[in-house]
C-alpha positions in Angstrom: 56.6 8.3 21.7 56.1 11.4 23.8 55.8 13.7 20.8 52.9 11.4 19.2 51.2 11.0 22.9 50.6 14.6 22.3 49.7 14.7 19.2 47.2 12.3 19.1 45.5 13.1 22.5 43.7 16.2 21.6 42.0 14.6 18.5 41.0 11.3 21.0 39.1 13.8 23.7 37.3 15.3 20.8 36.1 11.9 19.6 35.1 10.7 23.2 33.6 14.0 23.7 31.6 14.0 20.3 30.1 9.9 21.8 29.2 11.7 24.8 27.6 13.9 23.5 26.0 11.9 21.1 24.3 9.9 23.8 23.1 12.8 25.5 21.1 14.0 22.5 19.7 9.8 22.4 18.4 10.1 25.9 17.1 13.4 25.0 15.2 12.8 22.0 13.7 9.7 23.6 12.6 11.4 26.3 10.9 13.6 24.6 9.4 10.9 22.1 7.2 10.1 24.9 4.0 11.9 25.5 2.5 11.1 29.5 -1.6 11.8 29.9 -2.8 11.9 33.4 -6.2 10.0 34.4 -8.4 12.7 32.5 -6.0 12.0 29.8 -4.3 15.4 29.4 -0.9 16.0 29.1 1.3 16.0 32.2 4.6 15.3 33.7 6.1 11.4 33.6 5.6 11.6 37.8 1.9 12.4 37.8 1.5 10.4 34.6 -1.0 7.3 34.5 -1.0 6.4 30.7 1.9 7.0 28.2 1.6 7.2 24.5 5.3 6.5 22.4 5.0 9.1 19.7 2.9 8.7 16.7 4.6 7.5 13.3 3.3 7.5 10.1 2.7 4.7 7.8 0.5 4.9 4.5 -2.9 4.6 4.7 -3.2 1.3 2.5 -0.6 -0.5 4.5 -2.4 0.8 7.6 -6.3 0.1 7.4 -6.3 -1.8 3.4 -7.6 0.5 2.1 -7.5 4.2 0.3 -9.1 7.5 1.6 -9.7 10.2 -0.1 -7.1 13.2 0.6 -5.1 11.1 3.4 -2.3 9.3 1.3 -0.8 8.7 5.3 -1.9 7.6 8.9 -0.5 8.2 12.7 0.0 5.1 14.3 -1.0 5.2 18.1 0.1 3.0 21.1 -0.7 3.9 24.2 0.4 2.1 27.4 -0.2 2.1 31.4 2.1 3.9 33.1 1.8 1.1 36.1 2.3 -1.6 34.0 4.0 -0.6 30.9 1.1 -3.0 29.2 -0.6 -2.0 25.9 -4.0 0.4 26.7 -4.7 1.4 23.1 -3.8 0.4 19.4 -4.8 1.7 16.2 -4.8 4.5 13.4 -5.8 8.4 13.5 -5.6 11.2 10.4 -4.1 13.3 13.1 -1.1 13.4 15.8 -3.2 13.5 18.8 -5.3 10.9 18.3 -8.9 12.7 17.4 -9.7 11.0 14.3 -9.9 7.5 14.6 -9.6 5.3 11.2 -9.5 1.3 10.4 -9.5 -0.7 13.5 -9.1 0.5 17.3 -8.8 -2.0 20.3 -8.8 -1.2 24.4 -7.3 -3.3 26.2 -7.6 -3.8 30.4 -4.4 -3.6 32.5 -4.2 -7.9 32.6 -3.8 -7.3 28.8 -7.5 -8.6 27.6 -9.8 -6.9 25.2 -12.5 -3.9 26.5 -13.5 -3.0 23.4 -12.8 -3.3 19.8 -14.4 -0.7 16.8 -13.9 -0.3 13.1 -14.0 3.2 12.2 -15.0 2.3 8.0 -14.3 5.2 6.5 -14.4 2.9 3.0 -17.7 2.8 2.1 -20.5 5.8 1.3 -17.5 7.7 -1.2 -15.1 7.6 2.1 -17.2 9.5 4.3 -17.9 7.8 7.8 -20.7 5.5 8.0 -23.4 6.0 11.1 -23.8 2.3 12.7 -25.6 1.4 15.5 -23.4 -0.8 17.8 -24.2 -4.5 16.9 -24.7 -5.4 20.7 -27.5 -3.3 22.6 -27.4 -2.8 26.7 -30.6 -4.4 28.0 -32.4 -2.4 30.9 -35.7 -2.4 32.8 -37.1 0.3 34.2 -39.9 0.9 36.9 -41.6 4.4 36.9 -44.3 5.6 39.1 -46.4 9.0 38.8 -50.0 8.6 38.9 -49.9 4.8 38.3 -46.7 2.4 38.3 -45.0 1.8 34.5 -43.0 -1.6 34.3 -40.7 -1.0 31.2 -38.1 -3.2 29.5 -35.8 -3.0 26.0 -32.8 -1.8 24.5 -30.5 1.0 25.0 -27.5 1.8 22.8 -24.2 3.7 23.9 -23.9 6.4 21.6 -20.6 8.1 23.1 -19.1 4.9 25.5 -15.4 6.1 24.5 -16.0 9.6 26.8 -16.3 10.0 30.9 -19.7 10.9 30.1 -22.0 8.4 28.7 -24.9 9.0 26.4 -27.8 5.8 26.2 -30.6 5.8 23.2 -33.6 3.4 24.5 -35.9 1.6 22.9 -38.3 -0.3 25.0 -42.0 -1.6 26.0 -43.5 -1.2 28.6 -47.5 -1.7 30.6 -49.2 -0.3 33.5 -52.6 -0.7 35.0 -55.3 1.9 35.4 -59.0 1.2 36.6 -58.6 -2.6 35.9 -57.2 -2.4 32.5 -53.9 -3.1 31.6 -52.2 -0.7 29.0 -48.9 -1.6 27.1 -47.0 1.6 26.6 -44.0 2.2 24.1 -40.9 3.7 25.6 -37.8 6.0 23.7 -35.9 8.1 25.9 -32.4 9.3 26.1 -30.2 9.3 28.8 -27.0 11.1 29.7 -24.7 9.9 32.4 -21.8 12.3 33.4 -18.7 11.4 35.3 -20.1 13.3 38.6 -22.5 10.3 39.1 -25.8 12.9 37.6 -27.9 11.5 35.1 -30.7 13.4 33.1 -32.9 11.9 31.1 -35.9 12.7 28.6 -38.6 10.2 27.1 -41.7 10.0 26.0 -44.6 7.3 25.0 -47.9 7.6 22.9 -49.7 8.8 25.8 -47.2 10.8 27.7 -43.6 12.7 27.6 -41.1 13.0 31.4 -38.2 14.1 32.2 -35.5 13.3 35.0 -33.1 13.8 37.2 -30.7 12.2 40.0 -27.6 9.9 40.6 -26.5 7.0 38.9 -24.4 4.2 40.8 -21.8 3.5 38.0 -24.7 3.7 35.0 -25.7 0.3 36.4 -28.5 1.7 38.6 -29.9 5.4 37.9 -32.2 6.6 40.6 -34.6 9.9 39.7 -37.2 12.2 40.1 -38.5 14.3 38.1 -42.3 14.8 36.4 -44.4 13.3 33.9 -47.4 15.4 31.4 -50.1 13.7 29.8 -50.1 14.6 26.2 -54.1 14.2 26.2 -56.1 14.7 29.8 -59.3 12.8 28.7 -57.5 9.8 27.2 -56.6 6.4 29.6 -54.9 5.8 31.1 -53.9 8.5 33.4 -50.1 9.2 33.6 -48.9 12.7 35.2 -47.6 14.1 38.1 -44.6 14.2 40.0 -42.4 10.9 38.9 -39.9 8.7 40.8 -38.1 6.2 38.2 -35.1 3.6 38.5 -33.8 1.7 35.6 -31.3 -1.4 36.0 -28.7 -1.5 33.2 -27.3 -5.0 31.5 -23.9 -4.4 30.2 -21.8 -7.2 30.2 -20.4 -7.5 26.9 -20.0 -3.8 26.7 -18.0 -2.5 30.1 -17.1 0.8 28.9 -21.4 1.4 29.3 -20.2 1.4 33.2 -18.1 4.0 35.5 -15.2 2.6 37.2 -14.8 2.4 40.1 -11.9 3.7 41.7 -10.0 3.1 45.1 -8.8 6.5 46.6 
């Protein structure tokens, strides 16, 4: 019994060796399966880590979105979680690893697991080529403006970049002022863009007049600016130039990503 003790003893250390070593290589691999983003959403370490994404697999592109596209027979399938909470942030499809190019449907979620936001990047229609669509649900906002004579001014602004820090608003709107006893309806189109640093500039004009701004905004819901306003034609009424003070109130409710955060140092 001695003799096959020794015999067979080497041969078992290899095997429980090999296992060990086996699991090692597991632990390893998962590890690094796992990609951690910070708040700005860069990469970083698992300790400093506030979302985590488990790494993208492929799956084809039919089975993925229902559909074919021209030159990708395969997409990445993303997840993205919260590193608090280990809850689902993001879901859907991209043509590359990192996530750049979105295809088929994407959701957000909030950390209590409901719905922020939900697109469909099409990439079906127009010979596969991305489709330009206006978001179906406009921001409503009013705006009061006052150079040489006050400007009361309400319509539609749309998010054109609500997926970024820094946010980028196309309005639409209607507006009238008074000058000399008449009352003057002026049309409005401006564009706005919000940064992360709380500084909004903007740039609009109407038939009578073009302005530009400058100043803070309290979490996009109230922007608060100066800046200065030039008649397009002196002789024609009414009257709107000068130095400018303007504040516009922004309705988002159906699309929260349209405001800042706030966040709790």
């Amino acid at each position: 019994m001695a003799f096959i003790y020794h015999r067979y003893f080497p041969y078992k250390a290899t095997v429980f060796y090999i296992l060990i070593a086996v699991l090692c290589s597991f632990k390893i691999t998962a590890q690094n399966d796992t990609l951690y983003f910070n708040q700005k959403w860069k990469n970083t370490s698992k300790d400093s880590a506030v979302y985590y994404r488990i790494k993208p697999y492929k799956v084809k592109t039919k089975d993925a979105v229902g559909y074919k596209i021209k030159n990708t027979d395969s997409l990445f399938v993303i997840n993205d979680y919260y590193m608090s909470t280990n809850k689902l942030q993001f879901q859907g499809y991209s043509t590359d690893y990192n996530a750049t190019y979105l295809v088929g449907k994407a959701k957000w979620l909030s950390e209590d697991g409901k719905d922020k936001n939900i697109r469909d990047f099409n990439y079906k229609e127009n010979n596969n080529a991305p489709k330009f669509k206006i978001p179906e649900l406009p921001i409503f906002y009013l705006d009061y403006k006052i150079a040489t004579k006050s400007q009361f001014i309400g319509g539609l602004e749309f998010c054109l970049d609500c997926k970024n820090d820094n946010k980028l608003f196309l309005g639409l709107g209607f507006g009238i002022t008074t000058y000399n006893g008449t009352t003057y309806g002026l049309p409005d189109l401006h564009l706005s863009y919000n940064t992360k640093n709380a500084i909004f500039f903007k740039g609009g004009t109407s038939d009578k007049h073009a302005y530009a701004l400058a100043g803070i905004t309290l979490l996009n819901l109230l922007d608060l600016g100066f800046g200065y306003s030039q008649q397009f034609n002196k002789d024609e009424f009414p009257i709107i130039k000068g130095f400018t003070f303007g504040a516009t109130f922004r309705f988002a409710s159906h699309s929260k990503n349209a405001y800042r955060d706030i966040k709790l140092m």
